[in-house]
LUMBA-396996 format. One record per residue: residue in three letters; x, y, z of N, C-alpha, C in turn. Coordinates in steps of 0.02 Angstrom, whole numbers, plus 32768, in hexadecimal, padded with zeros to 4 digits. Example, Ala and Ser with C-alpha at 12.3 -4.5 7.8 and 13.67 -1.06 7.14 Angstrom:
ALA82947EE4818682677F1F818682947F5B8186 SER82827F90816282AC7FCB816582858002818A 
This chain:
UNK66E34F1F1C0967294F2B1C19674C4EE91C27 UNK678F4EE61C0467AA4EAB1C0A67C74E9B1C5E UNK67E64EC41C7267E74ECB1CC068154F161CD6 UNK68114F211D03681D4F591D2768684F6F1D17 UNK68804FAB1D0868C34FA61CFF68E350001D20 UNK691250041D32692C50551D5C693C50771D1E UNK691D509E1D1C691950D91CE5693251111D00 UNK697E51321CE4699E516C1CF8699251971CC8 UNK697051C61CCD696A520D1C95697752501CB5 UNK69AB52571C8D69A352AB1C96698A52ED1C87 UNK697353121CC06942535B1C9E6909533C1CA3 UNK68E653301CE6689653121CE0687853571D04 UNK6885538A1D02685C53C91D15682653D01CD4 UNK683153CC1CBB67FB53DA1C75680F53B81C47 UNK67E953BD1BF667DC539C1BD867F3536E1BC7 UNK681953411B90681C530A1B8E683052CE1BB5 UNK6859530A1BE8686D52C31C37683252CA1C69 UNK680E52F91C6867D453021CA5679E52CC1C7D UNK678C52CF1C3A676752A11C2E677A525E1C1D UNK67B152521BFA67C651FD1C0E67D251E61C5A UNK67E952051C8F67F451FA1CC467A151E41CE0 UNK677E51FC1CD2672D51E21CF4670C51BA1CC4 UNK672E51A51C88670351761C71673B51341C72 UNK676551391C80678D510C1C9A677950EB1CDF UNK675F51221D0A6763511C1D63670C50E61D66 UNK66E751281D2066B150EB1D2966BF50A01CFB UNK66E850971CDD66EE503F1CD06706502D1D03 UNK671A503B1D39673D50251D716798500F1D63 UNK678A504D1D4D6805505A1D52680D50841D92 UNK684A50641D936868508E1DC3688050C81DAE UNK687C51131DC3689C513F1D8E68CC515E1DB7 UNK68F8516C1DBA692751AE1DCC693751E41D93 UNK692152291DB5692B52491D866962528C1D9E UNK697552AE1D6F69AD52E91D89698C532F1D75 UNK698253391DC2696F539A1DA769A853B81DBF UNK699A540E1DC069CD543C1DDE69BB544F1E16 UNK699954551E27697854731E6F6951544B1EA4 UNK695C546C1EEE691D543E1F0F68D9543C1F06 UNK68D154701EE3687F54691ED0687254421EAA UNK6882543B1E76688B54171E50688D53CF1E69 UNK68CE53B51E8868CB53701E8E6880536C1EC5 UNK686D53921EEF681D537B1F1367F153831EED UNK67EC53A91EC967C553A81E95679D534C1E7A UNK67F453321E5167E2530D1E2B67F252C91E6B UNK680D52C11EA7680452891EBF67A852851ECF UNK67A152BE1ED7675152BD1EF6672752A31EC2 UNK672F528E1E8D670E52681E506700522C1E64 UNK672B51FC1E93673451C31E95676551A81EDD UNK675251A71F0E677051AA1F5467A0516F1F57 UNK678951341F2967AA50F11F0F67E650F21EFA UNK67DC51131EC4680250F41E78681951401E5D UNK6809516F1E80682D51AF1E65685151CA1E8F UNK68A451D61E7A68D151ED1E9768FB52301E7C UNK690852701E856921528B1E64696052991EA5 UNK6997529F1E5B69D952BB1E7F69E753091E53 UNK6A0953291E806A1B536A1E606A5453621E2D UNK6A6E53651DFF6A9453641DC36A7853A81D90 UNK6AC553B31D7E6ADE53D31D526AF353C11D18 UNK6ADA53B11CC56B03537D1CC26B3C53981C83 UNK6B5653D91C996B8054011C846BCC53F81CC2 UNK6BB453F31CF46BD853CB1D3F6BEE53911D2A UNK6C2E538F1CF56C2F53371CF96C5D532D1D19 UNK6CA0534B1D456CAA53301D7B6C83530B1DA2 UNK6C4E53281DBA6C1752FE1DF06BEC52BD1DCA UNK6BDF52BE1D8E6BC2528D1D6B6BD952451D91 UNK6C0D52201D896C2151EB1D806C1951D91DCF UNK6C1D51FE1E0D6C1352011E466BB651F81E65 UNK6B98522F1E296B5852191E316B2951FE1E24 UNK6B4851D71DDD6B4851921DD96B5151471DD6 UNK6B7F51521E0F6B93512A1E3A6B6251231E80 UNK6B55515A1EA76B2B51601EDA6AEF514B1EBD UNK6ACA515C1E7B6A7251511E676A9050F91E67 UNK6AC350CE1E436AC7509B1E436ADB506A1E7F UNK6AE3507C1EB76AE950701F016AB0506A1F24 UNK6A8A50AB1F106A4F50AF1F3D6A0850941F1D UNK6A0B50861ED769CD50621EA069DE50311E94 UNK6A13501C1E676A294FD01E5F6A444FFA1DFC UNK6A4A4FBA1DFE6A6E4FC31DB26A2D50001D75 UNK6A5E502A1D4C6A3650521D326A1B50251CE6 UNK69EF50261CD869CE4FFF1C9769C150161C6D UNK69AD50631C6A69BE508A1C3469CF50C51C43 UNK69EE50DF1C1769FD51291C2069D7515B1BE9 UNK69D051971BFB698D51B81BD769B951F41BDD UNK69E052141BA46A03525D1B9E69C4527D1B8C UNK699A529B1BA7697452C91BAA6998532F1BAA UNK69C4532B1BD169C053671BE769EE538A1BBA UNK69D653C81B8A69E454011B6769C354371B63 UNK69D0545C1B2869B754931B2369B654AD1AF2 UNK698D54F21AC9699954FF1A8F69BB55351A8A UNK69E4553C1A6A6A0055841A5269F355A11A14 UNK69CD55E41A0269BC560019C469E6564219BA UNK69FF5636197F6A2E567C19676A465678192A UNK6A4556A719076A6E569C18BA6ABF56A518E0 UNK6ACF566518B86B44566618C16B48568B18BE UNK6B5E56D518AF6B88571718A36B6B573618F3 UNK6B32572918F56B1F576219256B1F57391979 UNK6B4256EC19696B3456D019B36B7D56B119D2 UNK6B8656C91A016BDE56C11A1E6BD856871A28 UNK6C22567D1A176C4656361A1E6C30561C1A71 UNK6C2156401A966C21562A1AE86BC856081AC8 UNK6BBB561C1AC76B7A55F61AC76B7855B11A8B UNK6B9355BA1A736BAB55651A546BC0553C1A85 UNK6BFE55531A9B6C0C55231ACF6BDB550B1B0D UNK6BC355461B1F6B8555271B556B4355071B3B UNK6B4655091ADF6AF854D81ABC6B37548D1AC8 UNK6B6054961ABE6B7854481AB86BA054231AF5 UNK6BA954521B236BBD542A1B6C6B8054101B8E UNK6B43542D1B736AF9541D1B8E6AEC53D61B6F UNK6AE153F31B3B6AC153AE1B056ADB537F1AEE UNK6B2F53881AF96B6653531AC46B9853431B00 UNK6BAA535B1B296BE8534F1B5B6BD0533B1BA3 UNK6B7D53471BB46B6453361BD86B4C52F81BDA UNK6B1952F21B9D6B1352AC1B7C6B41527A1B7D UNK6B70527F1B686BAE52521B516BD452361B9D UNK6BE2526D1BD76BE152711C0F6BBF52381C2E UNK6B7B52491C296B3E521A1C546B5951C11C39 UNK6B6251CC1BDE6B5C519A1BCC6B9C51741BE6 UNK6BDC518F1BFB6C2451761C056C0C515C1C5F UNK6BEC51751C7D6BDD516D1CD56BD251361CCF UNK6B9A51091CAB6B6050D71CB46B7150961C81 UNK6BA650AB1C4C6BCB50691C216BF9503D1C42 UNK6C0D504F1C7E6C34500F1CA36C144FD31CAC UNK6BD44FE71CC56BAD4FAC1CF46B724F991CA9 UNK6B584FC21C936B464FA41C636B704F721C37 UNK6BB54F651C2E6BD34F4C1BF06BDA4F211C2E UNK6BFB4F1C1C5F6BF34EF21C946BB84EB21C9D UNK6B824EC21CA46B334E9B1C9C6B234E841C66 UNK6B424EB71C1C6B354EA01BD76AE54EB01BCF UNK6AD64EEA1C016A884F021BE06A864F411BE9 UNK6A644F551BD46A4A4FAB1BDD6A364FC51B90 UNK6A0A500A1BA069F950321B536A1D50751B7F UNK6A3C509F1B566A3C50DA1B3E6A1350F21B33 UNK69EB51311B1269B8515D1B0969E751951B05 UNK69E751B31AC669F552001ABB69C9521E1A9B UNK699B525B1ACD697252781A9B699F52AA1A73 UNK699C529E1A3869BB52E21A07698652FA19E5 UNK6987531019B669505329198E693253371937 UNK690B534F19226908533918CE6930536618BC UNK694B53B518F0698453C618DE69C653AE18DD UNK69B8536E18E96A0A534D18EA6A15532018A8 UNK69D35336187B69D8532A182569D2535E17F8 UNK69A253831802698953BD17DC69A8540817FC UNK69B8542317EE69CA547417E9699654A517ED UNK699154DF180E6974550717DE69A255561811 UNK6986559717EC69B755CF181269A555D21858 UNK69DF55F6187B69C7561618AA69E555E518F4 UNK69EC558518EB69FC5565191C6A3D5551190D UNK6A61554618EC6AAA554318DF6AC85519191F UNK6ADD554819456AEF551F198A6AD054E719A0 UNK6A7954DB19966A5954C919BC6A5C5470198C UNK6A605472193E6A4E544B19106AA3541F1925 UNK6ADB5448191D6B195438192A6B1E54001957 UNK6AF95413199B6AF453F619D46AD753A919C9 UNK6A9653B719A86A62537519956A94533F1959 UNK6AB4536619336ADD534419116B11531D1928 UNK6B2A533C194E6B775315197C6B3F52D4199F UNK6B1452E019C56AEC52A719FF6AE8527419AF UNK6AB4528D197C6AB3526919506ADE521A1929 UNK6B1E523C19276B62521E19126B6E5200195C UNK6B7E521519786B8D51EF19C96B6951B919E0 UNK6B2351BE19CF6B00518819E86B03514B19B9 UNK6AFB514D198E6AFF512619316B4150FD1943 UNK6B8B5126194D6BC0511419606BCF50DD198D UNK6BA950EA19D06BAA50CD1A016B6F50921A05 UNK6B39508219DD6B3B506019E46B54501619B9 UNK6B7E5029198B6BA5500B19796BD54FED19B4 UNK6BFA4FF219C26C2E4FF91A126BFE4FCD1A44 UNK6BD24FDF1A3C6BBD4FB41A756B7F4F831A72 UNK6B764F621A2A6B674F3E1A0C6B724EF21A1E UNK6BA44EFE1A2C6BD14E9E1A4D6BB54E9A1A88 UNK6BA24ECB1AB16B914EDE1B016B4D4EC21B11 UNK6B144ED41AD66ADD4EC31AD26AAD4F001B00 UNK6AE64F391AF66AC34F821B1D6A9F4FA31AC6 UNK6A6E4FA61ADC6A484FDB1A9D6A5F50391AA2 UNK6A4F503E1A6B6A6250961A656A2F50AC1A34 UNK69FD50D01A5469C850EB1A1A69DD51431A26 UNK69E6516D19EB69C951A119E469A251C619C2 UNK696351CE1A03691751F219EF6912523419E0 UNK68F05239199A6916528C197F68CB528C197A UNK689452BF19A4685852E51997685853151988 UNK681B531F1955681C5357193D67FF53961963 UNK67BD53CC194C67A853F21972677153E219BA UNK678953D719F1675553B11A27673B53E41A55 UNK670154061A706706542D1A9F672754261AD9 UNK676554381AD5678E54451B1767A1547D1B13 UNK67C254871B4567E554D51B53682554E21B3A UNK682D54C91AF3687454BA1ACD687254F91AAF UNK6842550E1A7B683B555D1A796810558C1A8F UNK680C55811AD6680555AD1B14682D55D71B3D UNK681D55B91B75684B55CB1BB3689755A91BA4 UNK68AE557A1B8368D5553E1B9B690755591B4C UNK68F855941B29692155961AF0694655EA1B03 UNK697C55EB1ADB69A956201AEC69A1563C1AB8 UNK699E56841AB669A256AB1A8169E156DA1A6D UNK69EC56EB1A3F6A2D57211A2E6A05575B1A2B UNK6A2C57841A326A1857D01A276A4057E419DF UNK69EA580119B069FA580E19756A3C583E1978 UNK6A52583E19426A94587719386AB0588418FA UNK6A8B586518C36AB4586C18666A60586B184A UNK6A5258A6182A6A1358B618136A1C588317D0 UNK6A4E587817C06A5A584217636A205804177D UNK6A0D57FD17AA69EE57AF17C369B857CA17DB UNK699F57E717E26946580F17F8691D57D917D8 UNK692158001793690057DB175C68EB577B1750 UNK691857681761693357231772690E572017A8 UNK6927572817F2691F5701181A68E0571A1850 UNK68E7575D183C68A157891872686657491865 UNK684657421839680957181831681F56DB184A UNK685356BD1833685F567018656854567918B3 UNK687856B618CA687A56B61912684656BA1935 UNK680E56E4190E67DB56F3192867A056B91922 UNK67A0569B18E4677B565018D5678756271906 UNK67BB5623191467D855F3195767B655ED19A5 UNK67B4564B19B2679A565219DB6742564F19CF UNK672D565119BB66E6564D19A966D2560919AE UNK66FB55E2198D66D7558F199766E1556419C6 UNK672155921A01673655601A3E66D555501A59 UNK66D6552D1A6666A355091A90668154F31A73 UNK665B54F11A27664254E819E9664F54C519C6 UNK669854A119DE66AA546319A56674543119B2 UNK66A453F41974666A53B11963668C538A1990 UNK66AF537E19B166D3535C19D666BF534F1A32 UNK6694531D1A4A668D53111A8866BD52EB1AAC UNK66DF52FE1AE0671552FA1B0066FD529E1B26 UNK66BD52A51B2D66B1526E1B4D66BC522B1B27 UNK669952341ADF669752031AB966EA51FE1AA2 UNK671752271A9E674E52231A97677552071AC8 UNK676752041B06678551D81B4A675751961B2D UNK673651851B20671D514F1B216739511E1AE9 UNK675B513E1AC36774513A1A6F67A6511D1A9E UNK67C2513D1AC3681851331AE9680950F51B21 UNK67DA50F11B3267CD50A91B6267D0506C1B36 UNK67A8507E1AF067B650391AB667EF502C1ABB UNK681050621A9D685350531A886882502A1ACA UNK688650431B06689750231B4C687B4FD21B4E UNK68344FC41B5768194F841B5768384F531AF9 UNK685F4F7F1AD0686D4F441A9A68AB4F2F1A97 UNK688D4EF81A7F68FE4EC51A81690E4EE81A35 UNK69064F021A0E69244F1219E7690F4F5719D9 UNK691E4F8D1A0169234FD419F269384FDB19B2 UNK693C501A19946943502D1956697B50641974 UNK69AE5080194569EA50AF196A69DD50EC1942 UNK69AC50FA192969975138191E692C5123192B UNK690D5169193A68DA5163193F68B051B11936 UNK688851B51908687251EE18F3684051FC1929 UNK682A5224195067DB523F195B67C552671953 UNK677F52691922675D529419016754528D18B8 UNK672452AC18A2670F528D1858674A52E91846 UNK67505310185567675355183A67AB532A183B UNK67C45307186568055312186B681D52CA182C UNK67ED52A7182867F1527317E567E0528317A9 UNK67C052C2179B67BB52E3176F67F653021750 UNK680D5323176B684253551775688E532F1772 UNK688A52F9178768B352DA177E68C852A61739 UNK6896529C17326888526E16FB689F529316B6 UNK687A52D716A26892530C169668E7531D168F UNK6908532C16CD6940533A16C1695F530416A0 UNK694C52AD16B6697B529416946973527C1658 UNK693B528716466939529A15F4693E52BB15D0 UNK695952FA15E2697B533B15D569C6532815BE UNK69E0530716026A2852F716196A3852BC15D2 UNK6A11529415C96A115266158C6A20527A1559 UNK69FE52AC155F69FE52C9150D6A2A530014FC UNK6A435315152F6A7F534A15446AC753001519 UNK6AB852D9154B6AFB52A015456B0B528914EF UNK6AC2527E14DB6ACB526414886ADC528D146F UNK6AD152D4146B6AD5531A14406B27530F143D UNK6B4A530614786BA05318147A6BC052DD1478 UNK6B9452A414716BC7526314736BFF52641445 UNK6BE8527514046C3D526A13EE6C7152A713F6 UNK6C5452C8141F6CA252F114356CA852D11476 UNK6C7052B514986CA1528114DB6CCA526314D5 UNK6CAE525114966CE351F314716D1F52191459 UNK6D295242144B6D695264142A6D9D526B1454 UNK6D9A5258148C6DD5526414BB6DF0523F14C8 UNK6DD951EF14AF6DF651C214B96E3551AA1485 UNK6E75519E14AA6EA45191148D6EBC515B144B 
């Protein structure tokens, strides 16, 4: 480890913030992390009596955001990276899943995020250091039925992060977003929302996805640990990368779409070119 640095992530109750948060705490970072509850925050200070701090956050609450991180930066010292950890999945075919639950996949994953990221860019552009970290996901390249909302969501963080770190490029603040693929966490477990079927036209379609889904939560190829550890590289390097795949499925799959997308592009090029004046 190059040296010790305050690591803010949000959502360290489970998977991907519960396990970067302890393989962080063991390189010796300082971590603060944001749960919802008191159990929760004793929970995860009790990891580390040192260097582990949890505050209660919401990070759908962005009134309180900018306030409570202001207080983590009062009471730790300057934040060094920031780690958007905290979302969720939503599964539903569009026709059959209300507009209210869009808005709550993307005030979670996209307005929360963006939130955390607006609290902690003062003092970073200020110092002229810091990384970003947005976990998004290989759904925030690839498609498939059934997550709509959820892919939407990964897509916006996607473009947002790419964006930004453009913007803050002169600053010498990094912006990576880490899109993993299938990891055992509780993403399609406990931690994913379901619709209630209601248009039999999509049985056919989506019954077997839904149920495949549920069958392999805990069974993926994906270890959450080696994936925090993937995210400590990326933290310990001067030259992050602003996108970052994890998982051989999710480089597969990806690789895939955009050679799909290629060959989609040549097929119609000269009716692209045709529009030009």
């Amino acid at each position: 480890m190059t040296s010790a640095k305050t690591i803010l992530i949000t959502g360290v109750s489970s998977g991907f913030g519960r396990a970067l948060a302890q393989e962080a705490l063991a390189a010796g970072h300082k971590v603060i992390g944001t749960v919802r509850n008191r159990e929760a925050q004793q929970a995860f200070e009790a990891l580390d009596a040192q260097r582990a701090f949890g505050r209660l956050l919401d990070v759908t609450d962005v009134e309180r955001i900018d306030k409570a991180v202001a207080e983590i930066s009062s009471a730790f010292g300057p934040v060094d990276v920031l780690v958007n950890n905290a979302g969720y999945g939503y599964e539903g075919i569009l026709e059959e899943s209300p507009l209210a639950e869009m808005r709550r996949q993307f005030d979670v994953n996209v307005f929360g995020a963006v939130a955390m990221i607006k609290a902690v860019l003062p003092g970073m552009r200020e110092r002229r250091s810091g990384h970003i970290i947005n976990i998004t996901s290989m759904g925030g390249f690839i498609t498939m039925p059934g997550i709509a909302y959820y892919c939407g969501s990964k897509f916006a963080l996607e473009g947002i992060s790419e964006t930004l770190s453009k913007e803050l490029a002169p600053f010498n603040i990094q912006v990576t977003a880490v899109a993993p693929g299938s990891f055992r966490t509780d993403w399609a477990g406990r931690s994913m929302i379901r619709s209630t079927r209601s248009i039999p036209d999509y049985d056919a379609l989506f019954d077997p996805i839904r149920q495949a889904r549920k069958e392999k939560s805990g069974k993926q190829p994906g270890d959450p640990v080696n994936a925090a550890r993937a995210m400590l590289a990326l933290i310990e390097n001067q030259s992050p990368p602003t996108h970052l795949l994890l998982g051989s499925d999710a480089l597969e799959l990806v690789r895939q779409k955009l050679a799909a997308l290629g060959k989609e592009i040549d097929q119609w090029e000269k009716l692209t070119r045709s529009t030009d004046g």
